[in-house]
SEKE-204751 format. One line per field, with one value per atom (N, C-alpha, C, CB): residue number from 1; atom name; x, y, z. Coordinates in nm, 2 decimals, m for minus. Glycine has a CB too. Example, Ala and Ser with C-alpha at 12.3 -4.5 7.8 and 13.67 -1.06 7.14 Angstrom:
i = 1:1:1:1:2:2:2:2
at = N:CA:C:CB:N:CA:C:CB
X = 1.32:1.23:1.32:1.13:1.28:1.37:1.29:1.41
Y = m0.57:m0.45:m0.33:m0.45:m0.22:m0.11:0.00:m0.06
Z = 0.78:0.78:0.78:0.90:0.71:0.71:0.79:0.57
END
This chain:
i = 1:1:1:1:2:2:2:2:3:3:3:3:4:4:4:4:5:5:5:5:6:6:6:6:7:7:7:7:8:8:8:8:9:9:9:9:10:10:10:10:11:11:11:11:12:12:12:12:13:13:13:13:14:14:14:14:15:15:15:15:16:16:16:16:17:17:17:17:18:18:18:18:19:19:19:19:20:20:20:20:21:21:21:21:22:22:22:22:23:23:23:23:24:24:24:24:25:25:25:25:26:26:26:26:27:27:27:27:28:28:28:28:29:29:29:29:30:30:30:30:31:31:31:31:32:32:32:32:33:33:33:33:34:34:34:34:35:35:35:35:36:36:36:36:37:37:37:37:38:38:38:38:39:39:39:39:40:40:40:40:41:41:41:41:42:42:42:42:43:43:43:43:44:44:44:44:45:45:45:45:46:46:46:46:47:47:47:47:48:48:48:48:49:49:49:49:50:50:50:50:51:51:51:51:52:52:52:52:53:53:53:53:54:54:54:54:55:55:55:55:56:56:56:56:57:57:57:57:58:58:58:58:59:59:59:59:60:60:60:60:61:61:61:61:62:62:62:62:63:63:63:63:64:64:64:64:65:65:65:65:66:66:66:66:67:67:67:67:68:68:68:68:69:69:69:69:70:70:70:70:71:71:71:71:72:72:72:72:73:73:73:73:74:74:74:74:75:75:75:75:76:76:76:76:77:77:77:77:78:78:78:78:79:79:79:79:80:80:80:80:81:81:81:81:82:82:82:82:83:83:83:83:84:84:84:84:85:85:85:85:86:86:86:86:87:87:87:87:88:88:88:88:89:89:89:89:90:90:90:90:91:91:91:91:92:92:92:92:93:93:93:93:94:94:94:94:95:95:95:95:96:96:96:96:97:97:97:97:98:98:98:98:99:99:99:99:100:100:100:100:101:101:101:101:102:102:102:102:103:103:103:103:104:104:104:104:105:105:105:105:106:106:106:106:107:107:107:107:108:108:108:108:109:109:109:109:110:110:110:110:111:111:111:111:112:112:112:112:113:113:113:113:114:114:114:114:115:115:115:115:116:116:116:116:117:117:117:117:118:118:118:118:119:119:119:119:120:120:120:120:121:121:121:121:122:122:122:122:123:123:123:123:124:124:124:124:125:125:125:125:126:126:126:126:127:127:127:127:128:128:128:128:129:129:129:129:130:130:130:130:131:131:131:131:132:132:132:132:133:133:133:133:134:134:134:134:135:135:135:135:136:136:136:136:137:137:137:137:138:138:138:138:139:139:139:139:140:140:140:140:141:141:141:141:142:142:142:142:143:143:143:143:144:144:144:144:145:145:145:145:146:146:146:146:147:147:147:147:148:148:148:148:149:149:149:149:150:150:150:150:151:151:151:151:152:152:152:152:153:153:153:153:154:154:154:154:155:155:155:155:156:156:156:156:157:157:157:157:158:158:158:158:159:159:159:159:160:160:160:160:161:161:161:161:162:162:162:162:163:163:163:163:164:164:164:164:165:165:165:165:166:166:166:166:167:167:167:167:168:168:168:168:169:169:169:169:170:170:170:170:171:171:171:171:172:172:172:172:173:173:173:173:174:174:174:174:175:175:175:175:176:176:176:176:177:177:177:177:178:178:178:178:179:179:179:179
at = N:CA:C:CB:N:CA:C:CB:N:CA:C:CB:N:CA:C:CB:N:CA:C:CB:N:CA:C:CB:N:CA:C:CB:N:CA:C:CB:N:CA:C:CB:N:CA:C:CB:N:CA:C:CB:N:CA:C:CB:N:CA:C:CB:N:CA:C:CB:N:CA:C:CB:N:CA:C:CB:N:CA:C:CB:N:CA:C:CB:N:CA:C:CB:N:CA:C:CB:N:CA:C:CB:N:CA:C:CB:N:CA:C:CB:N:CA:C:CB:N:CA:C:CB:N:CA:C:CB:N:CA:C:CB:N:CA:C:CB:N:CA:C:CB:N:CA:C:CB:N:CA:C:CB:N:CA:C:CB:N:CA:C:CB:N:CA:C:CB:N:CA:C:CB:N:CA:C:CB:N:CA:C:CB:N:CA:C:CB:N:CA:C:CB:N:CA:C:CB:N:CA:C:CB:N:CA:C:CB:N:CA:C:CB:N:CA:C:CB:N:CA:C:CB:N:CA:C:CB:N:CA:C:CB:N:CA:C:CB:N:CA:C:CB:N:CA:C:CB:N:CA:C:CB:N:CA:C:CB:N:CA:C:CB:N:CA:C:CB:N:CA:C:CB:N:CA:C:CB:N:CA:C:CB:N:CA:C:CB:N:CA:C:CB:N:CA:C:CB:N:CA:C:CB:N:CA:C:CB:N:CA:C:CB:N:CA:C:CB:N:CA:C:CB:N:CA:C:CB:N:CA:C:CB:N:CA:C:CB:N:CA:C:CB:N:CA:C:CB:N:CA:C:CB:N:CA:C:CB:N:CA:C:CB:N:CA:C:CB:N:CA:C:CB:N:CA:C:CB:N:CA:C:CB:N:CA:C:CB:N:CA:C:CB:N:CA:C:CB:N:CA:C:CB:N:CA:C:CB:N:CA:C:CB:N:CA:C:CB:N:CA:C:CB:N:CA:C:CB:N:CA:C:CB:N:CA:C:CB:N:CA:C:CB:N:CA:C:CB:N:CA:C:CB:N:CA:C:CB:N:CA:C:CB:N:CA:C:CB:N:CA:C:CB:N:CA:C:CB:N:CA:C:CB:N:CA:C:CB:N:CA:C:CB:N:CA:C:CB:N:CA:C:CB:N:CA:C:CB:N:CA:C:CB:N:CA:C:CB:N:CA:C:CB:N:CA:C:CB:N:CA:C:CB:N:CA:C:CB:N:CA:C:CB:N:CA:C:CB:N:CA:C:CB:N:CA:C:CB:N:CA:C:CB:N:CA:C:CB:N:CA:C:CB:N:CA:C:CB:N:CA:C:CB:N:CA:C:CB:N:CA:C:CB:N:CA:C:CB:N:CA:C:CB:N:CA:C:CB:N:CA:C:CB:N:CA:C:CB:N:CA:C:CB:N:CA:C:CB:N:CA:C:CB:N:CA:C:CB:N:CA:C:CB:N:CA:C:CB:N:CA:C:CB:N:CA:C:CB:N:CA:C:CB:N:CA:C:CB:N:CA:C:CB:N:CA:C:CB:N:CA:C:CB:N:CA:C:CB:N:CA:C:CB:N:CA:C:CB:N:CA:C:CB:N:CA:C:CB:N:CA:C:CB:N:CA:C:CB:N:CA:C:CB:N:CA:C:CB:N:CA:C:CB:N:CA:C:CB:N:CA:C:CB:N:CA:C:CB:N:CA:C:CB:N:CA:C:CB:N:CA:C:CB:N:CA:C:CB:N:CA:C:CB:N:CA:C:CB:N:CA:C:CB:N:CA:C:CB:N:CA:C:CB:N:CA:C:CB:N:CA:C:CB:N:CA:C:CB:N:CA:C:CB:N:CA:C:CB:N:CA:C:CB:N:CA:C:CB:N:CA:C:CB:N:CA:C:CB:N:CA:C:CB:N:CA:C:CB:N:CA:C:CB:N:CA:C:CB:N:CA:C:CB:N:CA:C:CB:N:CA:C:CB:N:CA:C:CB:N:CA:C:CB:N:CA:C:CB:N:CA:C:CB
X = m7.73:m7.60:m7.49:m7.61:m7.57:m7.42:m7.42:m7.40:m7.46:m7.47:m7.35:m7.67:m7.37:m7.24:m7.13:m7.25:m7.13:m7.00:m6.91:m7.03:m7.04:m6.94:m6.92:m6.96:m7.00:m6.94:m6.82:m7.03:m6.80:m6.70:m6.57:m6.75:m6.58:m6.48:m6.44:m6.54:m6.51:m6.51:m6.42:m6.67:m6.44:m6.44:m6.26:m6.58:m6.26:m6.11:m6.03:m6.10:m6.04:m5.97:m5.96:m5.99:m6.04:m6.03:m5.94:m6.13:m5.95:m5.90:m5.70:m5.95:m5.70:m5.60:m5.51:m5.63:m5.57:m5.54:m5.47:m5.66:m5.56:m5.50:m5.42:m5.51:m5.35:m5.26:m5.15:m5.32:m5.15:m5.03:m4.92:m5.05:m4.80:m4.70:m4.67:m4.59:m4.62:m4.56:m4.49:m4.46:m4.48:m4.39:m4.29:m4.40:m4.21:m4.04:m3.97:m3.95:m3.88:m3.74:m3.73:m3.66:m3.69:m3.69:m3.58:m3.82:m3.46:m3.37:m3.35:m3.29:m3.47:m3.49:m3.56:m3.54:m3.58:m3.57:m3.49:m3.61:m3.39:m3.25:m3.18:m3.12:m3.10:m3.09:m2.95:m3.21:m2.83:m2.68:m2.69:m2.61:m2.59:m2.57:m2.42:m2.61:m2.38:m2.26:m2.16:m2.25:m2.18:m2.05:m2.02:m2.05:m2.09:m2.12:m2.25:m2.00:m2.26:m2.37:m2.52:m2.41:m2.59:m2.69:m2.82:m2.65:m2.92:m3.03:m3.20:m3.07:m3.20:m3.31:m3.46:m3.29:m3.54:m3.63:m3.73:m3.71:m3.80:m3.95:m3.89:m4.00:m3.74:m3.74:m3.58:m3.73:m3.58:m3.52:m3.39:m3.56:m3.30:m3.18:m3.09:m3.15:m2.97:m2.88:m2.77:m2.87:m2.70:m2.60:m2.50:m2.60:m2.38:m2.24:m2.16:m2.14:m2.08:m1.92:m1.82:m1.87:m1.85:m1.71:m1.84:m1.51:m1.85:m1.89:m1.82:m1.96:m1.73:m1.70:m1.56:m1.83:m1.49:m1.40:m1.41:m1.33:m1.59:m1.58:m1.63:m1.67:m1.62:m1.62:m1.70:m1.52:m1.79:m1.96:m1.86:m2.12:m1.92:m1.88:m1.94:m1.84:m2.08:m2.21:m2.36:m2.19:m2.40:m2.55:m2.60:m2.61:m2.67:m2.70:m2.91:m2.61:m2.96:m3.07:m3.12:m3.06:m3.11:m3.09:m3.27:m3.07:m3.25:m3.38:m3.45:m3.29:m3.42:m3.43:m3.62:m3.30:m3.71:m3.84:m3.85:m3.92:m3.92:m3.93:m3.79:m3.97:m3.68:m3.57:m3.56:m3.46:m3.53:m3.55:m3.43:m3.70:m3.30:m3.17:m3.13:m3.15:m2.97:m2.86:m2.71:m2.83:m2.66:m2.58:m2.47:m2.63:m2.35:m2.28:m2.13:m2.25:m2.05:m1.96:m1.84:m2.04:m1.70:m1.61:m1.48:m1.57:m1.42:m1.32:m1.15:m1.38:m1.05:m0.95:m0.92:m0.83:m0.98:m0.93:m1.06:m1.00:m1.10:m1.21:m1.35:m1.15:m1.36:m1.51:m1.63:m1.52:m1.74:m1.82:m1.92:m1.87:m2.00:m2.10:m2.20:m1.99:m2.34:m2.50:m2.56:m2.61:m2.65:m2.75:m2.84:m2.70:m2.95:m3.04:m3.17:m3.02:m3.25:m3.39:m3.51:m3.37:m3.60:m3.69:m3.83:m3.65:m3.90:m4.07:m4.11:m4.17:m4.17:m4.23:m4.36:m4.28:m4.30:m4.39:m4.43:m4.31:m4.51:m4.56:m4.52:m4.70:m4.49:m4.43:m4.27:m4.52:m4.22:m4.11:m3.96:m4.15:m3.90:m3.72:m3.62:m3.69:m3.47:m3.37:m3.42:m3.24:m3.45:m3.43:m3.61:m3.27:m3.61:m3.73:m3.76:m3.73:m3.59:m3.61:m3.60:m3.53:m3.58:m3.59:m3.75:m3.48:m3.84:m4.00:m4.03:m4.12:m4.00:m4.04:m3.99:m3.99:m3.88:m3.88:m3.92:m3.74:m3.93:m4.00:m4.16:m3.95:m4.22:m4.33:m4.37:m4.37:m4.29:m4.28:m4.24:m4.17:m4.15:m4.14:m4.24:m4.04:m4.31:m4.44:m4.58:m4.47:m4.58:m4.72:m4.63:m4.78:m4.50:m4.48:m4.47:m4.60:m4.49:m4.55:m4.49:m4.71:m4.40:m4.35:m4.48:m4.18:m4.51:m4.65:m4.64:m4.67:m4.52:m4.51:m4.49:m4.38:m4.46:m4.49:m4.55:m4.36:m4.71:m4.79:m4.78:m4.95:m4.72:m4.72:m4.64:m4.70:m4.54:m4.38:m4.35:m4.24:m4.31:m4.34:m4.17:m4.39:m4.17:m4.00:m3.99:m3.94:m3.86:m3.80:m3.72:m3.73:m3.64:m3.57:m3.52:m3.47:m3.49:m3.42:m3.26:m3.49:m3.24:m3.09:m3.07:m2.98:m2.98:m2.97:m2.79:m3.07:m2.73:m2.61:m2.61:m2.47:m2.52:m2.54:m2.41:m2.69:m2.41:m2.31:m2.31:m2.29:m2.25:m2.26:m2.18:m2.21:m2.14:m2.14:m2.01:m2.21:m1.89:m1.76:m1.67:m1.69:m1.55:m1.52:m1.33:m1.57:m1.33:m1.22:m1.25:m1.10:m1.32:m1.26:m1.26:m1.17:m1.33:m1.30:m1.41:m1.16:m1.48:m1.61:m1.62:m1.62:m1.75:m1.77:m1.87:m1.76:m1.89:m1.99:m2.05:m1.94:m2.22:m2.26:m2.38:m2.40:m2.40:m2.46:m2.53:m2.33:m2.71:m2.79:m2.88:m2.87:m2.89:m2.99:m3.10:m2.91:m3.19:m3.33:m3.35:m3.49:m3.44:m3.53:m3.64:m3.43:m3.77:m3.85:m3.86:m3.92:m3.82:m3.86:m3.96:m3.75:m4.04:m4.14:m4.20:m4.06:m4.25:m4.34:m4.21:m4.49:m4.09:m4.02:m3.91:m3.92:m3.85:m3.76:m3.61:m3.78:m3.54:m3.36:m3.27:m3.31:m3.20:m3.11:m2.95:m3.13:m2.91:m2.73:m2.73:m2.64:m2.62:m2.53:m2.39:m2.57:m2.34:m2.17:m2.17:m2.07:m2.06:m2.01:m1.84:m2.09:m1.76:m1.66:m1.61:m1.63:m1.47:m1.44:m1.39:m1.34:m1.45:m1.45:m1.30:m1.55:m1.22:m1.08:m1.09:m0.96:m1.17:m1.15:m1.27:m1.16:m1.37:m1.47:m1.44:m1.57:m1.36:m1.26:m1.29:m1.06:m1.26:m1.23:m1.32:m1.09:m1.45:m1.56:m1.61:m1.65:m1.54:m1.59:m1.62:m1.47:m1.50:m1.56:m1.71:m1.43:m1.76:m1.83:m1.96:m1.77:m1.96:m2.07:m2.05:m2.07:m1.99:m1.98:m2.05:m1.87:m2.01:m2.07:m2.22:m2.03:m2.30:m2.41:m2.48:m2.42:m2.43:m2.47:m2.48:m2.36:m2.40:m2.39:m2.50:m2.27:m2.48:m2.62:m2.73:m2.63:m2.79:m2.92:m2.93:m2.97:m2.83:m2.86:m2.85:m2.76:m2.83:m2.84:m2.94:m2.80:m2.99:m3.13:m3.11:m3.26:m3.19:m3.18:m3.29:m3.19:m3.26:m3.32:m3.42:m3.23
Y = m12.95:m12.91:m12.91:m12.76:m12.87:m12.89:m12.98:m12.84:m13.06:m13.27:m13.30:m13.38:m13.26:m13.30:m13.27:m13.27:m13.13:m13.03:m13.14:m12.78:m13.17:m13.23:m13.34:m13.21:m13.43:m13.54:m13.57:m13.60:m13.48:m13.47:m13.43:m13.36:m13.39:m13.31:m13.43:m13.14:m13.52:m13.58:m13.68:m13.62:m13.74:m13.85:m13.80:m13.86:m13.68:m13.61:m13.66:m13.49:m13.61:m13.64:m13.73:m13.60:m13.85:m13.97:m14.07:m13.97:m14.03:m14.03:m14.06:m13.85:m13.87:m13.84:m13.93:m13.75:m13.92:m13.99:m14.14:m13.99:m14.19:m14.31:m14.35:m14.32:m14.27:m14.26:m14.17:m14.20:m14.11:m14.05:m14.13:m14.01:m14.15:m14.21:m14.23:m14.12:m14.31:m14.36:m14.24:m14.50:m14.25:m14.17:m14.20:m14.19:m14.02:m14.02:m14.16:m13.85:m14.19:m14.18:m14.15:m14.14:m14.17:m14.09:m14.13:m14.08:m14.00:m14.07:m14.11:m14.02:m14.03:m14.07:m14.18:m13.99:m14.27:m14.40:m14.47:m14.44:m14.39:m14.50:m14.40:m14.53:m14.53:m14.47:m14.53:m14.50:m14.48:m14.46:m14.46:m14.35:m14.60:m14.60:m14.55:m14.75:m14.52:m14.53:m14.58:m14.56:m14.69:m14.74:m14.74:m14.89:m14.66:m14.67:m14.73:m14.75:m14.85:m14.93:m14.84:m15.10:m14.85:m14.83:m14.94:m14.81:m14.88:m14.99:m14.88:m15.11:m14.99:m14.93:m14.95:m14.95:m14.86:m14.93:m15.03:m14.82:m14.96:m15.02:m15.15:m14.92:m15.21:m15.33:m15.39:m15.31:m15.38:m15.42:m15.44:m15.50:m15.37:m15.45:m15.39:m15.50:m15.37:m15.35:m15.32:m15.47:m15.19:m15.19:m15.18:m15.09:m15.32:m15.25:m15.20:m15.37:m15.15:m15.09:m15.15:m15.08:m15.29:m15.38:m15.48:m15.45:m15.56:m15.68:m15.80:m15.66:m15.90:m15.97:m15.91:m16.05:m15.81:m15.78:m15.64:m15.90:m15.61:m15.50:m15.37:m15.52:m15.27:m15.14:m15.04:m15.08:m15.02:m14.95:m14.80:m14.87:m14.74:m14.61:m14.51:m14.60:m14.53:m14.46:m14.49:m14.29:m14.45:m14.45:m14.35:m14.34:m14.39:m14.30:m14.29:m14.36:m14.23:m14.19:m14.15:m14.09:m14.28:m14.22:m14.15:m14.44:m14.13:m14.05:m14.22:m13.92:m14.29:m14.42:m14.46:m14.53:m14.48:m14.48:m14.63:m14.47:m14.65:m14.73:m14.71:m14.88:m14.69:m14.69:m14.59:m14.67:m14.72:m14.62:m14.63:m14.61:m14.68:m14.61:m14.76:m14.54:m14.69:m14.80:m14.78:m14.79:m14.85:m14.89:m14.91:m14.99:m14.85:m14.84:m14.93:m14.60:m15.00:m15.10:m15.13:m15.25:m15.13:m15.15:m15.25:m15.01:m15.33:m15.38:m15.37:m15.52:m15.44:m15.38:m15.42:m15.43:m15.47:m15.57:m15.48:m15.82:m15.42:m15.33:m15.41:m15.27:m15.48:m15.49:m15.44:m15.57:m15.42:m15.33:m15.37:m15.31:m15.39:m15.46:m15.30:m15.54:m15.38:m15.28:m15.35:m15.25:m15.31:m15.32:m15.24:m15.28:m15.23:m15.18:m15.25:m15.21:m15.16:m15.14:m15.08:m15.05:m15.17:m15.11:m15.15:m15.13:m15.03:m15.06:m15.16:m14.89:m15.22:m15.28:m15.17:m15.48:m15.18:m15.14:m15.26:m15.03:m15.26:m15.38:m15.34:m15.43:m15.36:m15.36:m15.27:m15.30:m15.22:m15.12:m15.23:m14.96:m15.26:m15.30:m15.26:m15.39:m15.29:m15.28:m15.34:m15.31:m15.46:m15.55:m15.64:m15.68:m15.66:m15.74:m15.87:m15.78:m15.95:m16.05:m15.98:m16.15:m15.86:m15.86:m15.82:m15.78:m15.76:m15.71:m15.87:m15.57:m15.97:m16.11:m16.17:m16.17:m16.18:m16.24:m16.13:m16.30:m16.00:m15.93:m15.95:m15.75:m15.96:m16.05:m16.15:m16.05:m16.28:m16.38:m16.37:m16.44:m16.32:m16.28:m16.22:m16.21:m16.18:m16.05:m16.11:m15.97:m16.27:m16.38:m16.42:m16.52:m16.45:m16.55:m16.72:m16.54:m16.73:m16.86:m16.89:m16.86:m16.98:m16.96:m17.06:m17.00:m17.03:m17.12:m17.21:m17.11:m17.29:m17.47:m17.51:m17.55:m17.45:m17.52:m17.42:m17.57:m17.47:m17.34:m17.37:m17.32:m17.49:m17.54:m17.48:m17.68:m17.42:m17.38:m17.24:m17.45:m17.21:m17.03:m17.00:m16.96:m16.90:m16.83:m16.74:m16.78:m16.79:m16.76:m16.58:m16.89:m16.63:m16.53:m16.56:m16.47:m16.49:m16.50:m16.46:m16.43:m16.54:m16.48:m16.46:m16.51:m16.37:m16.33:m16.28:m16.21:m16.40:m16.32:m16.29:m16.38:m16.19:m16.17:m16.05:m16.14:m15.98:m15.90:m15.76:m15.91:m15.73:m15.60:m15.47:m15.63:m15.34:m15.28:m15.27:m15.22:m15.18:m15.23:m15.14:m15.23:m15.21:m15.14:m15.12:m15.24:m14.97:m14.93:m14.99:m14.97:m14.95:m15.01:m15.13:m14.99:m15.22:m15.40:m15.45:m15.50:m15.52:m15.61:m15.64:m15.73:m15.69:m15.74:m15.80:m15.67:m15.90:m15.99:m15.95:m16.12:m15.94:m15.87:m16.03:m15.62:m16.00:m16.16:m16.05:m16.34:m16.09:m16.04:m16.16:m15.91:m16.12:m16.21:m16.08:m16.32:m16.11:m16.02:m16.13:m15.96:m16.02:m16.10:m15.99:m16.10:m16.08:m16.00:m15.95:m16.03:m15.84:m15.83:m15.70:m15.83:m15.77:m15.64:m15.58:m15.51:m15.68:m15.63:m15.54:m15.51:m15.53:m15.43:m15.55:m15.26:m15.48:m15.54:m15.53:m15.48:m15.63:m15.64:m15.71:m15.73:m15.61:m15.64:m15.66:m15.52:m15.75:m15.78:m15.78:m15.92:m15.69:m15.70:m15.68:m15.57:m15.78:m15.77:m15.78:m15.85:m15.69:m15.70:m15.67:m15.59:m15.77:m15.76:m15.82:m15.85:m15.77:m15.77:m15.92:m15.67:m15.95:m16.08:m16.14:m16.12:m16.11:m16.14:m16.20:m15.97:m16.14:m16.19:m16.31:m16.06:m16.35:m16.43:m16.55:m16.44:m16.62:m16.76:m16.81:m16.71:m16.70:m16.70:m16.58:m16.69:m16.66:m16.59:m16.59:m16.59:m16.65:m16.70:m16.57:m16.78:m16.44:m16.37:m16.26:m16.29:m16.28:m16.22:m16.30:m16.25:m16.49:m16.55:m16.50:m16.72:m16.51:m16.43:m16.28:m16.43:m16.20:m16.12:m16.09:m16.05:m16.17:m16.18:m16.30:m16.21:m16.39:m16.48:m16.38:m16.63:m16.31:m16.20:m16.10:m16.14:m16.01:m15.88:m15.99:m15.76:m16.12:m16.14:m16.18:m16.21:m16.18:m16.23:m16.12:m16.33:m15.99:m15.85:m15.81:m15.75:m15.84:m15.79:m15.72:m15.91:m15.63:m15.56:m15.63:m15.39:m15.67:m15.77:m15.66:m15.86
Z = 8.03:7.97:8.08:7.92:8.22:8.34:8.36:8.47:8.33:8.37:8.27:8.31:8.14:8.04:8.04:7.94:8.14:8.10:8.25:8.12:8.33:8.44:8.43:8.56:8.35:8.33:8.25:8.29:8.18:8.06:8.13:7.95:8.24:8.29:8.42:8.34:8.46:8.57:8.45:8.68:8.35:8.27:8.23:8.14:8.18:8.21:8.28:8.27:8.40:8.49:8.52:8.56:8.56:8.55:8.46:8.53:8.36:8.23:8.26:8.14:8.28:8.33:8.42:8.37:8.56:8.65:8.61:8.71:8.54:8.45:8.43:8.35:8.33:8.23:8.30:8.08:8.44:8.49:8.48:8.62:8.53:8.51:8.67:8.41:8.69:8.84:8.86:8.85:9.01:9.11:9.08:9.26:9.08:9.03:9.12:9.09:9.12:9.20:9.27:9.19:9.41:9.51:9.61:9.56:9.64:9.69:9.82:9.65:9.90:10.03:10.06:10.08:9.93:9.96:9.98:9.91:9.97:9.99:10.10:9.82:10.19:10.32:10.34:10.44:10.35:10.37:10.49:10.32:10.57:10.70:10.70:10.78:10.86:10.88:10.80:10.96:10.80:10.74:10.56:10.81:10.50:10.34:10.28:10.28:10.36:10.27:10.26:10.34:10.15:10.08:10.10:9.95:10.19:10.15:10.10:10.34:10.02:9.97:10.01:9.85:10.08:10.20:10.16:10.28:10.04:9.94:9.91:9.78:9.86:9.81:9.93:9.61:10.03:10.10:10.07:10.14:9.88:9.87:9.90:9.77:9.93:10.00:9.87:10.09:9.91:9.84:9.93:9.74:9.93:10.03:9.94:10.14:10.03:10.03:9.98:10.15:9.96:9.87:9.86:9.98:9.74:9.71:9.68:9.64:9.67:9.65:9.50:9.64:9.53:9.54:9.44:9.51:9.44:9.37:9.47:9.22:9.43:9.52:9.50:9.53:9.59:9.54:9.46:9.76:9.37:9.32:9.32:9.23:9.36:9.44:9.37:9.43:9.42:9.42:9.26:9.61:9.21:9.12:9.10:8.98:9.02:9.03:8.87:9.13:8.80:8.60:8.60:8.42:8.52:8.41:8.37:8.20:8.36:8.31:8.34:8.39:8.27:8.29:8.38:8.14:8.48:8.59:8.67:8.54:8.67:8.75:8.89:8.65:9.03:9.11:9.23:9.14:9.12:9.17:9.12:9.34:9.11:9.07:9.17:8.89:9.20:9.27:9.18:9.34:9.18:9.04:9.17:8.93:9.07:9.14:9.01:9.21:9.07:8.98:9.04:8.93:8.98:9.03:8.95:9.04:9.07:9.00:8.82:9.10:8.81:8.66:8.51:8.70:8.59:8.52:8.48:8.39:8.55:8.56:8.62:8.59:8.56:8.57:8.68:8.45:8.75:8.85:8.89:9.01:8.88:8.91:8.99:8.78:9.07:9.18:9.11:9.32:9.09:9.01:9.09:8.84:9.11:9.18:9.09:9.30:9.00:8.92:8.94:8.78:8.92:8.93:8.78:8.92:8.78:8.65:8.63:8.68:8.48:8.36:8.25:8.28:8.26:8.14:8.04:8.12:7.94:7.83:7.82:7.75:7.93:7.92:7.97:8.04:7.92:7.91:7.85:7.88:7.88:7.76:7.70:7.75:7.68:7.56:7.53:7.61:7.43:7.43:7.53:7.29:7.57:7.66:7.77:7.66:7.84:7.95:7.95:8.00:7.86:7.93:7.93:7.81:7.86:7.87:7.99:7.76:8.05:8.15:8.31:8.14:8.25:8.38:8.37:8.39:8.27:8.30:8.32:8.26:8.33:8.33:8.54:8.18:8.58:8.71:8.76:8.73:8.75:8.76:8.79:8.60:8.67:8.69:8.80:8.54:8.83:8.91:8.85:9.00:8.72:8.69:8.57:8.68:8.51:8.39:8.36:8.35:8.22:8.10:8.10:7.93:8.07:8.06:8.19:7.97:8.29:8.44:8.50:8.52:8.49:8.62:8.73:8.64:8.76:8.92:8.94:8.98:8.88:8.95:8.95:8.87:9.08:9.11:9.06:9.34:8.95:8.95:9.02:8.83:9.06:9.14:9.09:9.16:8.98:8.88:8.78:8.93:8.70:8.58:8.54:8.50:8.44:8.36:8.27:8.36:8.22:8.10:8.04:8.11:7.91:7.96:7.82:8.04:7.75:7.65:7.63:7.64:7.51:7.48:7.52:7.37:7.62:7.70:7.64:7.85:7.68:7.64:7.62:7.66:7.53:7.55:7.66:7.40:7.71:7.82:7.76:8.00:7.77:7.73:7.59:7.82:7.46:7.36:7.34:7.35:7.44:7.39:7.43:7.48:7.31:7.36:7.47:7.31:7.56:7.67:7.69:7.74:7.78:7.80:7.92:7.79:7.85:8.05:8.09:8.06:8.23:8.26:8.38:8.32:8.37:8.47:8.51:8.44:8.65:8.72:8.77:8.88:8.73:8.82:8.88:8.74:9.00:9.15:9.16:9.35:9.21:9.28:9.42:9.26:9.50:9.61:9.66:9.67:9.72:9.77:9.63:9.87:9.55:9.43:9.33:9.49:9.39:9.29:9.23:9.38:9.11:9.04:9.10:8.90:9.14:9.14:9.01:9.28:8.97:8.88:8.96:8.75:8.95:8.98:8.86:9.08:8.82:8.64:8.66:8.51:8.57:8.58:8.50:8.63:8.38:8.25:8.29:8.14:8.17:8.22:8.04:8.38:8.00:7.88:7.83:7.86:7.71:7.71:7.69:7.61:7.71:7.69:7.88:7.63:7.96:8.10:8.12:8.21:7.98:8.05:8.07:7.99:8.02:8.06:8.24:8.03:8.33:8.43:8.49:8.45:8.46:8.55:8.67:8.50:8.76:8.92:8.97:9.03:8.95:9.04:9.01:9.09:8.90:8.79:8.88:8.60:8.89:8.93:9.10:8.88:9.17:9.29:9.35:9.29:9.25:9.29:9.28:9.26:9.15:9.13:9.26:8.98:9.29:9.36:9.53:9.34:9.57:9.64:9.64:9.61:9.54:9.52:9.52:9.34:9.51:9.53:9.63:9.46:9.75:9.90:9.97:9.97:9.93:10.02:10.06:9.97:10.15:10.18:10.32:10.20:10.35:10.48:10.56:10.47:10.74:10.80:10.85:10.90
END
């Protein structure tokens, strides 16, 4: 009978253990130098102080399941810009294409070309509205150090005509790495 009660109890826990949920967030992973910029140590990315004409508005730390800090950025014309640092969950995204291309980043390997290692993905699509007016948001994920990087710019589509600085700043947050 104590053979069952402890196996049952070992098999518990075990169990348990399992099915725990990843380690919170944590903001002493992210480390503010002198001069404003933000790096984040576990995935090397870097949040500055001005990006390609937009302006960090701080660091944040959502409730968001896998998220483990975002980098919030705004410019004069009101465009929106994120730095986002996420653990992968298999099955967990906004959107059904993003758990598809964060798995698809994750094998490393898109299906119709196994030879060819991805690199990252994009995604642009209809973002959320700013002030009242539709908007168009455009993300690139990367993998670094096993963790997820999101650069996202949304900006109202009355401005998407003249998106250079929108491809700039994303072309930017995926070269921030701390040396």
């Amino acid at each position: 009978m104590k053979t069952r009660i402890a196996a049952a109890f070992f098999l518990c826990a075990l169990l348990s253990a399992c099915t725990a949920s990843p380690p919170a967030a944590s903001r002493s992973d992210w480390i503010k130098a002198a001069d404003g910029n933000y790096t984040h140590r576990p995935s090397g990315a870097v949040c500055a102080v001005e990006v390609e004409g937009f302006a960090l508005q701080g660091l944040l730390m959502p409730a968001i399941q896998g998220s483990l800090g975002t980098c919030e950025y705004i410019d004069g014309a009101g465009r929106i810009g994120e730095i986002r640092v996420r653990r992968y969950i298999a099955g967990v995204g906004e959107t059904p294409g993003t758990i598809q291309n964060d798995d698809a980043l994750m094998r490393g390997t898109v299906s119709d070309a196994p030879n060819k290692v991805l690199q990252g993905t994009v995604r642009v699509g209809i973002g959320p509205e700013i002030d009242g007016e539709p908007s168009v948001r455009f993300m690139v994920t990367v993998v670094r150090n096993g963790l997820l990087i999101d650069c996202v710019v949304w900006e109202r589509q009355t401005l998407w005509a003249n998106s250079s600085l929108v491809n700039d700043f994303i072309v930017s947050c995926q070269n921030m790495t701390s040396s």
